[in-house]
N, CA, C and O of each residue as an XYZ file, in Angstrom:
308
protein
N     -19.946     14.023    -14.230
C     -18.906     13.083    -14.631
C     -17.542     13.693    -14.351
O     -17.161     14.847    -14.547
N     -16.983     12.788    -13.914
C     -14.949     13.594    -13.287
C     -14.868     13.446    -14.993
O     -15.639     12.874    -15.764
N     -13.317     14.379    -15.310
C     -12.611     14.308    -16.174
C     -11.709     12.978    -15.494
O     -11.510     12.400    -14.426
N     -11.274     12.954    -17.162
C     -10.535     11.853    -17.259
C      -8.763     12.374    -18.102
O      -8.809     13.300    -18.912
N      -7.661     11.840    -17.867
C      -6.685     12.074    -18.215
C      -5.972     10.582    -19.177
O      -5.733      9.527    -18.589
N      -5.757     10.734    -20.453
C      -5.194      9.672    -20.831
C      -3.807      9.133    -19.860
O      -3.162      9.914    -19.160
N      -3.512      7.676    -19.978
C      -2.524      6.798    -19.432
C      -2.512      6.377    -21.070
O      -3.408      6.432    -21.913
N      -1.097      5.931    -21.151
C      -0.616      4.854    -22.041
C       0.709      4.315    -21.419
O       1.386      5.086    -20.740
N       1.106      3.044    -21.616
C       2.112      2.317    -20.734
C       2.173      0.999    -22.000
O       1.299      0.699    -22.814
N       3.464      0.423    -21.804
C       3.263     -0.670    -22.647
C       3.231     -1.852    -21.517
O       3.416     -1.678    -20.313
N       2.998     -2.894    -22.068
C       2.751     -4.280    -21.277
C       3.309     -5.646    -21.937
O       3.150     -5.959    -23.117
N       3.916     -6.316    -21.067
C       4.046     -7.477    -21.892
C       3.101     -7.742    -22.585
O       2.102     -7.031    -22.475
N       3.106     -9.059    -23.703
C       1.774     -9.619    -24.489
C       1.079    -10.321    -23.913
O      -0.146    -10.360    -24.021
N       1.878    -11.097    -23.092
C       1.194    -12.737    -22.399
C       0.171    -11.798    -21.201
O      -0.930    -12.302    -20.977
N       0.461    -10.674    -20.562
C      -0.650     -9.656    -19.435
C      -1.599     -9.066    -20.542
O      -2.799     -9.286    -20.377
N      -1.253     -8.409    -21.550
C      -2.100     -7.530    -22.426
C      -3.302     -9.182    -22.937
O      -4.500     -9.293    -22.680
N      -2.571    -10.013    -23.541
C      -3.899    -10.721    -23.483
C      -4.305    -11.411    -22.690
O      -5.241    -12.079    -23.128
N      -3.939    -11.706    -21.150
C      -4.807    -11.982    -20.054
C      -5.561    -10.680    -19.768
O      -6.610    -10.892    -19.160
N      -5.372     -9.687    -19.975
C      -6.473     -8.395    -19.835
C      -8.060     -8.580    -20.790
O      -9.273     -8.521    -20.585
N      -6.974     -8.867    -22.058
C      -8.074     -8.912    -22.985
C      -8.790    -10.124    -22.860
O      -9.428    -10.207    -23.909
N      -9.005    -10.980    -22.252
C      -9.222    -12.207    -22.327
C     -10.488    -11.991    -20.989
O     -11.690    -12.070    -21.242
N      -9.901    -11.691    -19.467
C     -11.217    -11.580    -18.942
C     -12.036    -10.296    -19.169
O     -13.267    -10.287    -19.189
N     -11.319     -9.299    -19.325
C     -12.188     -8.517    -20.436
C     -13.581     -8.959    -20.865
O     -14.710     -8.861    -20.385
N     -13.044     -9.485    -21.965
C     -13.901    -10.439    -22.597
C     -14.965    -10.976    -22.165
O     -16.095    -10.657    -22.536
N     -14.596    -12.165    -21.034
C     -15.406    -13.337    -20.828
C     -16.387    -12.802    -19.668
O     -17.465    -13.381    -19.533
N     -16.049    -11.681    -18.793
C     -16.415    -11.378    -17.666
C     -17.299     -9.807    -18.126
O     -17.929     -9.194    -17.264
N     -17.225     -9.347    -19.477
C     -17.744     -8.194    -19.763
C     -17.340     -6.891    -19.184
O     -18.299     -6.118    -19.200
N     -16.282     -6.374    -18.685
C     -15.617     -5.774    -18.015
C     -15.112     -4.752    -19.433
O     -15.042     -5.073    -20.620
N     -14.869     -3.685    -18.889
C     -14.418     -2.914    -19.677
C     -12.664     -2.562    -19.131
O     -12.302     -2.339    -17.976
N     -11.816     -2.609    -20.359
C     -10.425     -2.472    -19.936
C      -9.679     -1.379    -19.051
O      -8.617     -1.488    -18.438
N     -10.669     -0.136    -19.177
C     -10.608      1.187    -18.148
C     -10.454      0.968    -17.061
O      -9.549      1.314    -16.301
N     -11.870      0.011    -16.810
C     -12.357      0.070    -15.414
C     -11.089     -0.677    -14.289
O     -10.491     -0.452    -13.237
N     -11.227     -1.777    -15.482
C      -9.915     -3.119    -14.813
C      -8.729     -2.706    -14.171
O      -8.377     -3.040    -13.040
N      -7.862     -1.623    -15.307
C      -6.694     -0.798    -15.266
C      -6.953     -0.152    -13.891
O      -6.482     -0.625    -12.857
N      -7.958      1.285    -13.940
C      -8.087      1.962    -12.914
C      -7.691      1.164    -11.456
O      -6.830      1.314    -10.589
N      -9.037      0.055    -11.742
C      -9.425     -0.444    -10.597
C      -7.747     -1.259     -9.704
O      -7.517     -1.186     -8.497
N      -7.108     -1.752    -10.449
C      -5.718     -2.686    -10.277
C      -5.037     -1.248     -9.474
O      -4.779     -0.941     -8.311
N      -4.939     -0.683    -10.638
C      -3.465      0.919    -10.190
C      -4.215      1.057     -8.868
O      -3.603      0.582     -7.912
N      -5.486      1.639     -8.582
C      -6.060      2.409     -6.917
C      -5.807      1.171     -6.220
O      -5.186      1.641     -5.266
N      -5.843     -0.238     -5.978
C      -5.557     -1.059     -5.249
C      -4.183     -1.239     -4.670
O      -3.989     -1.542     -3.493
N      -2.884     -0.956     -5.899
C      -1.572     -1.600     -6.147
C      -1.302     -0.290     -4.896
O      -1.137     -0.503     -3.695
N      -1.319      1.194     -5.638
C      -1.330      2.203     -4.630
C      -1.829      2.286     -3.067
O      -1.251      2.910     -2.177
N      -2.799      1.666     -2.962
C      -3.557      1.503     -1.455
C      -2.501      0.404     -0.974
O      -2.038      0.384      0.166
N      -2.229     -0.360     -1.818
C      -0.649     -1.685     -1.127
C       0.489     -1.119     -0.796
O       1.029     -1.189      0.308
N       0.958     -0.423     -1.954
C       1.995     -0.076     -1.380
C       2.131      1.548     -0.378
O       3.161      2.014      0.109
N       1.000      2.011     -0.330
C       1.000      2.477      1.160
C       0.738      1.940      2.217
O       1.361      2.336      3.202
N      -0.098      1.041      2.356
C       0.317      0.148      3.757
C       1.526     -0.081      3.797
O       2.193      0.327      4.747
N       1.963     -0.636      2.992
C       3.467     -1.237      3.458
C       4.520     -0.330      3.530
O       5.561     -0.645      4.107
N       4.371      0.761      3.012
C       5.027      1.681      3.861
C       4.976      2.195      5.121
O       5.996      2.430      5.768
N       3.504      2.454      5.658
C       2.962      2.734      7.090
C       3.672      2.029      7.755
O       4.544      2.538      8.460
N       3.468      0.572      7.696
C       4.137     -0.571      8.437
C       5.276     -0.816      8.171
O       5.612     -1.910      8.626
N       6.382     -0.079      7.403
C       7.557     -0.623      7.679
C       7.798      0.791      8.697
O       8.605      0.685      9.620
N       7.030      2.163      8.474
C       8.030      3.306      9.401
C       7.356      2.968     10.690
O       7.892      3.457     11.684
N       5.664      1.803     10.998
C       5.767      1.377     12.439
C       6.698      0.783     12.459
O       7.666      1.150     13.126
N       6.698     -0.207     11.812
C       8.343     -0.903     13.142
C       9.171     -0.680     13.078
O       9.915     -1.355     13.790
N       9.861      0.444     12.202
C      11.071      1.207     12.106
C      11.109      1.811     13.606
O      12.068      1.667     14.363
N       9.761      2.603     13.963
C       9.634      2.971     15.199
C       9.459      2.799     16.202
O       9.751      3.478     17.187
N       8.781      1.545     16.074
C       8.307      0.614     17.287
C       9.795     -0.786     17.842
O       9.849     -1.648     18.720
N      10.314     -0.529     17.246
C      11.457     -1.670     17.218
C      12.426     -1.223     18.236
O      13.069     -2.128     18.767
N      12.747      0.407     18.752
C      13.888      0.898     19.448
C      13.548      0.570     20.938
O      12.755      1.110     21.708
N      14.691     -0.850     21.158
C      14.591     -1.512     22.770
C      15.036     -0.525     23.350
O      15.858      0.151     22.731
N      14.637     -0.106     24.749
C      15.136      0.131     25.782
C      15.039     -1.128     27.154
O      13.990     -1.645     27.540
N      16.380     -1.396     27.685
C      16.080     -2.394     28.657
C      15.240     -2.022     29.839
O      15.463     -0.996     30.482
N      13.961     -3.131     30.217
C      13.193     -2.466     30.974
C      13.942     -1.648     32.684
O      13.255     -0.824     33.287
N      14.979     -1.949     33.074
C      15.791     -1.241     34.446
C      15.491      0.022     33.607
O      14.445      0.617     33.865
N      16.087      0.372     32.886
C      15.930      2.170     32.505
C      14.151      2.644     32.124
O      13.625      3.617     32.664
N      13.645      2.017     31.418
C      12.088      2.661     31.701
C      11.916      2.517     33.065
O      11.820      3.559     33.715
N      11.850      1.352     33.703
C      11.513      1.433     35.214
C      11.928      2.712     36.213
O      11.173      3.317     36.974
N      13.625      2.984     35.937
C      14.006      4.474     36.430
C      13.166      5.519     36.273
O      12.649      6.216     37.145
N      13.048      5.589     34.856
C      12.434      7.016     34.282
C      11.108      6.987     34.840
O      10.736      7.993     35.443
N      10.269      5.923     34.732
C       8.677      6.070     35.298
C       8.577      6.467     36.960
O       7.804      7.269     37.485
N       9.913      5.397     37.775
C       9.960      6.475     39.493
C       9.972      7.492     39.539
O       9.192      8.150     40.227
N      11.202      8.130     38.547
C      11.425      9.527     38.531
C      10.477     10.682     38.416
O      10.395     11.767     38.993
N       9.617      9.932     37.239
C       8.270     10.750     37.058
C       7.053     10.887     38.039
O       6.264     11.832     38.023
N       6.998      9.590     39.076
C       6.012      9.752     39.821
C       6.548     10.370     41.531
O       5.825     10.649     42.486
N       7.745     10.417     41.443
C       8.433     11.381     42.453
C       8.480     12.479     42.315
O       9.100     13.010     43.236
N       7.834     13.691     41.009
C       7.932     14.815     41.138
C       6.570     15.309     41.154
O       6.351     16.513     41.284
């Protein structure tokens, strides 16, 4: 079994009892729910970081006359 580290955070009421509520109806335990949300929210907002530094990077035009130069240049030496 991993160790486990307490979390405590407060929450609005109207989320704390939509937690408790499918909780409830769906037999889910409130750990699992929590965990499971945070490793997802985290896996989101690293994509969307990946993808903003691609097109941060992928975005810098060069007009094609100057690649065209540079690629002669390269196959002339």
């Amino acid at each position: 079994m991993t160790s486990k580290e307490a979390f405590a955070t407060k929450l609005p009421p109207d989320l704390k009892h939509s937690l408790d509520e499918v909780c409830r109806k769906l037999g889910l335990k409130k750990n699992f729910v929590v965990e499971t949300a945070i490793r997802e929210k985290i896996e989101d907002l690293l994509d969307i970081h990946d993808l903003e530094e691609a097109i941060k990077e992928g975005t810098s035009f060069r007009p094609w006359q100057e690649i065209k130069k540079k690629w002669r240049k390269k196959g002339q030496r």
